[in-house]
C-alpha positions as CSV (number, residue, x, y, z in Angstrom):
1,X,104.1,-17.8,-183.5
2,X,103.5,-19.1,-180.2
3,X,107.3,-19.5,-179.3
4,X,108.1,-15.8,-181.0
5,X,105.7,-14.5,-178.1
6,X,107.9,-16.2,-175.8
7,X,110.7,-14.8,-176.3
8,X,108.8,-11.0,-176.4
9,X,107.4,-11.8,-173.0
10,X,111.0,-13.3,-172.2
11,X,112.5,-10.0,-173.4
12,X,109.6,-7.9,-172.1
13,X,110.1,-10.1,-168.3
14,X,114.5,-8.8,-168.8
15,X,112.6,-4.9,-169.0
16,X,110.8,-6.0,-165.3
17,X,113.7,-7.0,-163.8
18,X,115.8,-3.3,-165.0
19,X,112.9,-1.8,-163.8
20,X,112.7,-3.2,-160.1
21,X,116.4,-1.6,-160.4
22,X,115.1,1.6,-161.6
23,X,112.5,2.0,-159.1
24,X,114.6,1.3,-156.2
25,X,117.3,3.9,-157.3
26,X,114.4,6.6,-158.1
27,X,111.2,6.5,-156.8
28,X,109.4,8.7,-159.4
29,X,106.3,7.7,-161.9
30,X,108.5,7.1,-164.9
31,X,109.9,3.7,-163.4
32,X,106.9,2.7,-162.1
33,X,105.3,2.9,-165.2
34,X,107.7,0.8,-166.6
35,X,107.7,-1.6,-164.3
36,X,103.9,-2.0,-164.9
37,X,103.8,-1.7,-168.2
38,X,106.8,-4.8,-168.2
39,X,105.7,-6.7,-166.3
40,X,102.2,-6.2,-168.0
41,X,103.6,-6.9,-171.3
42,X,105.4,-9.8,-170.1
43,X,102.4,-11.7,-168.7
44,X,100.4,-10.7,-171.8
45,X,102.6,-12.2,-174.2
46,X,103.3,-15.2,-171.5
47,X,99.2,-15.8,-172.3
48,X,99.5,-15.9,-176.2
49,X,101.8,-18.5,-176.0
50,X,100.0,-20.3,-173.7
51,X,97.3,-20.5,-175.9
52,X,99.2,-23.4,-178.0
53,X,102.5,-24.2,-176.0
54,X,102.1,-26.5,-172.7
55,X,102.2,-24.4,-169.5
56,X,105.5,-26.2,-167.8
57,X,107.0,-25.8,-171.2
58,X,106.3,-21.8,-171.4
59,X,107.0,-21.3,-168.2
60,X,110.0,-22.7,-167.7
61,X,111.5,-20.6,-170.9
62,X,109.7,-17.6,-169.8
63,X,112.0,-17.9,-166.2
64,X,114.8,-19.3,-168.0
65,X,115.1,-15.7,-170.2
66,X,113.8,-13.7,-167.7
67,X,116.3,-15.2,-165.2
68,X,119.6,-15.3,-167.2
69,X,118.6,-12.3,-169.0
70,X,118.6,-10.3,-165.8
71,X,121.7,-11.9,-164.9
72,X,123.1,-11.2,-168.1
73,X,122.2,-7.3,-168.0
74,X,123.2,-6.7,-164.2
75,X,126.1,-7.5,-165.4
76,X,127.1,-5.1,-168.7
77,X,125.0,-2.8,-166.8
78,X,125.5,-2.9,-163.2
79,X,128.9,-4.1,-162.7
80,X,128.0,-7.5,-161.2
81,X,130.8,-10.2,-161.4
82,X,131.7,-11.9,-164.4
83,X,132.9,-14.6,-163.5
84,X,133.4,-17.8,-165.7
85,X,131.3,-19.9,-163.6
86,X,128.5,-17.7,-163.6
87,X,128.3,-17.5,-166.9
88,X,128.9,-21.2,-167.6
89,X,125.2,-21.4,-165.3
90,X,123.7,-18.4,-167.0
91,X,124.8,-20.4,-170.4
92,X,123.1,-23.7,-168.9
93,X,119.7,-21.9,-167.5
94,X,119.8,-21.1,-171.6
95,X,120.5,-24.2,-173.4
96,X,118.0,-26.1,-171.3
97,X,115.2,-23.7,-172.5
98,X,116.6,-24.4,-175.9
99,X,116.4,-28.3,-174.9
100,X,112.4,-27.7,-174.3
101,X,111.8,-26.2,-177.5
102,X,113.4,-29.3,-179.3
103,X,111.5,-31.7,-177.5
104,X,108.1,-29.7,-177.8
């Protein structure tokens, strides 16, 4: 269970990071909410897998979604470059979060 809510607060940590976006493009309540209530979510769920997964362990997956997930969205929704190196470090930031759930 404890790794499931790692990947909510990982998804949940992708949400903050579209937000920040949101709320620097409009300024109204509805994207601040969001961020909040992300960002909220995220460390929430970040805590319930705490509760049975080592912190450097979480942590480091928790950052590695959040991260390349962010990545991964600015581009398919932002237009940022696609380009085959950044996706080969995007695909690296992933498989070494894979890496610590094997050796966990």
């Amino acid at each position: 269970m404890a790794w499931l809510f790692l990947i909510i607060a990982g998804l949940f940590e992708m949400t903050g990071v579209v937000m920040i976006n949101q709320v620097h493009k409009n300024r109204n309540w509805k994207s601040i909410t969001g961020l909040f209530v992300s960002f909220g979510a995220s460390f929430l769920f970040l805590a319930l897998a705490m509760e049975s997964l080592p912190m450097g362990t979480a942590y480091a997956v928790w950052t590695g979604i959040g991260a390349s997930g962010g990545a991964i969205l600015g581009m398919i929704l932002y237009g940022e470059p696609k380009t085959w190196l950044r996706v080969l470090f995007i695909a690296m930031v992933l498989s070494a979060a894979v890496g610590l759930k094997f050796i966990s």
